[in-house]
N, C-alpha and C positions, 0 to 999 in steps of 0.2 A: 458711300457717304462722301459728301462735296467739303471739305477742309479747306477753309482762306488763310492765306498768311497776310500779314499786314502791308497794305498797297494792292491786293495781286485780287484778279476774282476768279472764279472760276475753280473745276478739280482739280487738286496737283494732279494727277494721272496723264489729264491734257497737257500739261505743262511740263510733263517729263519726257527726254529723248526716247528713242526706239529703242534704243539698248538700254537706255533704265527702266525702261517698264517692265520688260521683260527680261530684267537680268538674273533671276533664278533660272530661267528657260535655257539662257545660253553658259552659263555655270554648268548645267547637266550635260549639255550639248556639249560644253571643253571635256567634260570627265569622259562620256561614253569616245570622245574624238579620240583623246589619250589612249583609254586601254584598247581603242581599235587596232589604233596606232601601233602600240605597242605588241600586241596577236600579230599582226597583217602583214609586217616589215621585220623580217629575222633581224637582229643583230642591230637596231636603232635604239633601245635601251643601253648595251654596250658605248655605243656609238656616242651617245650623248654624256654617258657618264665618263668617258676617255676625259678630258677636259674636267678639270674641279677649282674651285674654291675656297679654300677649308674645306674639305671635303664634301660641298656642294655642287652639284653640274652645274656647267658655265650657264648656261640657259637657262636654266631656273633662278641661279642668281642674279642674272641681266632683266629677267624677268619679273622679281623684289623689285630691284633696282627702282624702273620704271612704273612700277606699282606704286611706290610710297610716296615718290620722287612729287607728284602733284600733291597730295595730300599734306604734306608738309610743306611743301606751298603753301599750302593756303592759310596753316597756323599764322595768328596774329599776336607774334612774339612779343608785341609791348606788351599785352595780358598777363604773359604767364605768373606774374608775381601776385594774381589773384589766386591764382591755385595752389599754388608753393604756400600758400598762407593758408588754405583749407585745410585743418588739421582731420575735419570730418572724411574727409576723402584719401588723402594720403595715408593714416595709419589704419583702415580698413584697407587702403591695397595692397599695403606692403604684408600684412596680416594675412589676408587671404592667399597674396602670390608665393608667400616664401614659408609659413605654417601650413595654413591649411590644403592649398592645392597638393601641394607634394604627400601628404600623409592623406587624403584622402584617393587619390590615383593609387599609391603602395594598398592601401584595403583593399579597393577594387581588382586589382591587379591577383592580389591573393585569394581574394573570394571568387573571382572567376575562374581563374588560371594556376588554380594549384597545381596541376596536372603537367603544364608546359611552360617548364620555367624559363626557355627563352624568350617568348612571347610576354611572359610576364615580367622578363628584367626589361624588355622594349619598352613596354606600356611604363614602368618606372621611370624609366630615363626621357620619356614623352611628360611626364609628370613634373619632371625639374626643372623643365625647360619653360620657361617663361615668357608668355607673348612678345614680343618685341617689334613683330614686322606686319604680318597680313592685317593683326586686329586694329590697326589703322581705317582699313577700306572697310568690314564690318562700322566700327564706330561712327565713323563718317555717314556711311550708308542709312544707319539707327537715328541721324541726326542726334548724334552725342555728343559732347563738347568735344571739339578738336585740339584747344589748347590744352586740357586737362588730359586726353591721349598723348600728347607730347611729352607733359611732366610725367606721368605713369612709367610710358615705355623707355624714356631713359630712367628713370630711376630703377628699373627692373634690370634692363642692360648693366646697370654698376651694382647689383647683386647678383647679374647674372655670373660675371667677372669674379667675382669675390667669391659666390657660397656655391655654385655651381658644383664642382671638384668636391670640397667638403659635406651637403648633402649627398652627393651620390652616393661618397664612402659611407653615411649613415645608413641610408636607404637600404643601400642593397650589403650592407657587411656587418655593419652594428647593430640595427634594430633587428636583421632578422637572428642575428646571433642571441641577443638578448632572448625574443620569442620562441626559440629552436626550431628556428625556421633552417632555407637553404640559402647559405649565401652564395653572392655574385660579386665581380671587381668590374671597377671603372678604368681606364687608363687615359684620362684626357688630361690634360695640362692649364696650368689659368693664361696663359700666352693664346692656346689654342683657342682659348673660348673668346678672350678681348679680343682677338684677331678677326672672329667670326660675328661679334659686336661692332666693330667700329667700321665694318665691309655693309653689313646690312642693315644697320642703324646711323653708323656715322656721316657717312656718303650720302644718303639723301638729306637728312637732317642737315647737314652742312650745307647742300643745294639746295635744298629750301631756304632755309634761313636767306644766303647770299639774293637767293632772287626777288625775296621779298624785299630785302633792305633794298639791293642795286634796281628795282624796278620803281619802289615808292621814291626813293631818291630823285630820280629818271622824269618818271612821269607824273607821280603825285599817285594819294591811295584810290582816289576813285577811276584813274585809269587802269592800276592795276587791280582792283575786285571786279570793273565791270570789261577789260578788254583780255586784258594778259591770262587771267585763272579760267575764262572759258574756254579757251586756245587749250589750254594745258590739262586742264579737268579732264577729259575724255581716257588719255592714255593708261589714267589708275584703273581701269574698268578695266582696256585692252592687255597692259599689263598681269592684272589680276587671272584672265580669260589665259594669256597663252602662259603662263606658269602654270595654269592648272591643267591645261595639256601635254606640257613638256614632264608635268611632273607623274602622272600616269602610265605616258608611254614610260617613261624608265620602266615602271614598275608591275606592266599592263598585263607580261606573260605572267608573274610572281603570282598577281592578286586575283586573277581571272582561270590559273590551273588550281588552285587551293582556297576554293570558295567557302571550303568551311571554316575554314585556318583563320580565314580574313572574319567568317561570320564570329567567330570566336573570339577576335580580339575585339571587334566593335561595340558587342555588348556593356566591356567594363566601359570603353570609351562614351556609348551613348548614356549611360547612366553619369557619367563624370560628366560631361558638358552640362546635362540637364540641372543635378543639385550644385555645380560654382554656379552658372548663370543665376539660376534661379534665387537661390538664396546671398548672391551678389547682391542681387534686385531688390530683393526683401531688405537687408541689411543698409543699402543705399537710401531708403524710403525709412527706414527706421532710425537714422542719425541725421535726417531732416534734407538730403540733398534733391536737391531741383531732378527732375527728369534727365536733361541731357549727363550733369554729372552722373546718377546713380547707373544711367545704359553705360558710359564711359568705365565705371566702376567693374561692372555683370562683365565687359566683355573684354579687358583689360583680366580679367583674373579667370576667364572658361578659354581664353585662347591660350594655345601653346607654340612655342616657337620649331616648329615641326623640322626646320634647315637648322638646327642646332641639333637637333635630337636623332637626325638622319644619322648628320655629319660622325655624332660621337659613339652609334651603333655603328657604323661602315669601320673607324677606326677602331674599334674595339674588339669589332666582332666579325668583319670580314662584310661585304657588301650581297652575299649570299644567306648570311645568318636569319636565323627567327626576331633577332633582336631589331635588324636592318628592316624586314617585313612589317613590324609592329610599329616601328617609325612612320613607313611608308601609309599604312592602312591609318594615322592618324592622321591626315590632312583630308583622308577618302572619306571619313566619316565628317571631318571637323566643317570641312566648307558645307556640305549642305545643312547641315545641324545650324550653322551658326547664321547663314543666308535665309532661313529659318525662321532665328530665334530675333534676326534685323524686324522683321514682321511681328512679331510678338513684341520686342520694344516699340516698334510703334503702338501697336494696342493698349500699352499698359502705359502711356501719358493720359487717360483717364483716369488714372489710380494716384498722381500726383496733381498738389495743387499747385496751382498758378494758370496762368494762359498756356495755352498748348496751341492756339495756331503755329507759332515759331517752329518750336517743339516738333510739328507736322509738317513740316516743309519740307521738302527732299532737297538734301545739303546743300546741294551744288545749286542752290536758289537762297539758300540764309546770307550769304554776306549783304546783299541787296535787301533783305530785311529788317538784319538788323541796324542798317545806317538811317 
């Protein structure tokens, strides 16, 4: 199907680089590189993980970094006070991210995995953890609103801070005490968690911001949408690409000697992605929000912040644990699920009203549309 955006003729497909056309190809190609990687080279999982950041590998963190680093770029921060004012948006996410996600991972978790209650304290503590970072280049990619990604994932970062510590001890101490369940303890700190907030949210956010204000200053906005953000754009793909190799090889021996280990966690997880996304989507389209808000919505509340969730199973639970593994296997199922589900939100801009040329443009072509 041939899609014009306003000004442009032609198929986006033509109009998209090598690597965005084919960036689910090379997403699978980083993963299989990873756990190559990872088999092939003794001792470079070690290797990589010598080196942390809040108990992140340097490399994967450097790898965030550079990932988000253009996409908050490209936020157009005098906006955001449109958003900040959508109450139809904001209390659907905070709803979803902070009730609903969490208690519905803990079901999942227990209906799949009664059996192997490290794997199923992982998948909980995957569950609290709150998108903050990758669902950036997802949203982007869905043609979602990027300013409204901005307000979401910090507002989720200053709950992440706050309730983070407090639901864990629900999760895994209270509620199952109440049901006569088995319980499990957390041990992370609210220091530890702001620290690993303001490293992988704050840092590019902050560069962002600075480079939009000191380049529009500089050269004016139509220099910086049409020269400076195409310069820059490319590296959140590259970014994207070599964390999900760095992030593999750490884990490539773990997930590729215990395939069934790994098949057994991904079940709760592919069923989790499916009903937040989906029923994000639905909820988004039923309090009346435009297309880009409600994909903003879906994937803002089906991602999870998997470098927090790592971090606080390694510390918790020893960087060898079931707990550590069920971390790891959520980003293995989450990127292609959600690379996906980018595909699907396009689809489903026929399902809202309005114009949807926009809507169909591949991102990194809207600033030039919409001016």
């Amino acid at each position: 199907m041939t899609v014009r955006s306003p000004g442009t003729v032609g198929p986006v497909a033509a109009r998209l680089s090598f690597l965005d056309r084919f960036l689910a190809v090379w997403i699978l190609l980083a993963m299989a590189a990873g756990l190559g990687l990872g088999r092939a080279v003794p001792g470079l999982g070690d290797a990589l993980a010598k080196v942390t950041v809040t108990g992140v590998s340097l490399p994967i963190a450097l790898g965030l970094l550079v990932m988000m680093y253009p996409v908050l770029a490209k936020v157009r921060y005098d906006r955001l006070d449109s958003v900040t004012q959508d109450r139809r948006l904001l209390i659907p996410s905070l709803v979803l991210n902070w009730l609903v996600g969490p208690a519905v991972m803990f079901a999942l978790a227990w209906i799949f995995l009664p059996d192997l209650p490290e794997y199923r304290t992982g998948l909980i503590i995957v569950g609290l953890a709150r998108c903050i970072a990758m669902v950036v280049i997802w949203n982007d990619l869905a043609c979602g609103d990027r300013e409204a990604a901005a307000v979401l994932v910090a507002l989720n970062s200053v709950f992440q801070v706050l309730a983070f510590g407090l639901l864990g001890w629900f999760y895994l101490s209270v509620l199952p005490g109440w049901l006569g369940l088995e319980r499990a303890g957390l041990n992370v700190s609210v220091g530890e968690i702001a620290r690993s907030v303001l490293i992988f949210l704050g840092i590019p956010l902050a560069a962002g911001f600075l480079t939009r204000r000191l380049g529009e200053k500089a050269k004016g906005r139509a220099w910086y949408e049409t020269k400076l953000i195409p310069r820059i754009g490319p590296f959140a793909l590259w970014g994207l690409l070599f964390t999900i190799v760095v992030l593999f090889a750490l884990q490539g021996n773990a997930i590729t000697s215990r395939p069934l280990d790994v098949a057994r966690i991904a079940l709760p997880l592919l069923v989790y992605f499916a009903v937040m996304w989906a029923g994000s989507m639905a909820l988004g389209k039923a309090v009346g929000l435009n297309h880009p808000r409600a994909t903003t919505l879906a994937f803002t509340a089906a991602g999870n912040n998997f470098e927090l969730a790592i971090a606080v199973a390694v510390a918790t639970y020893g960087a060898t644990s079931g707990q550590a593994l069920a971390g790891v296997v959520g980003p293995l199922i989450e990127v292609p699920v959600l690379i996906g589900l980018v595909h699907v939100a396009l689809a489903a801009r026929r399902f809202f009203p309005g114009p949807h040329a926009l809507a169909a443009a591949p991102a990194n072509l809207q600033e030039t549309a919409r001016d």
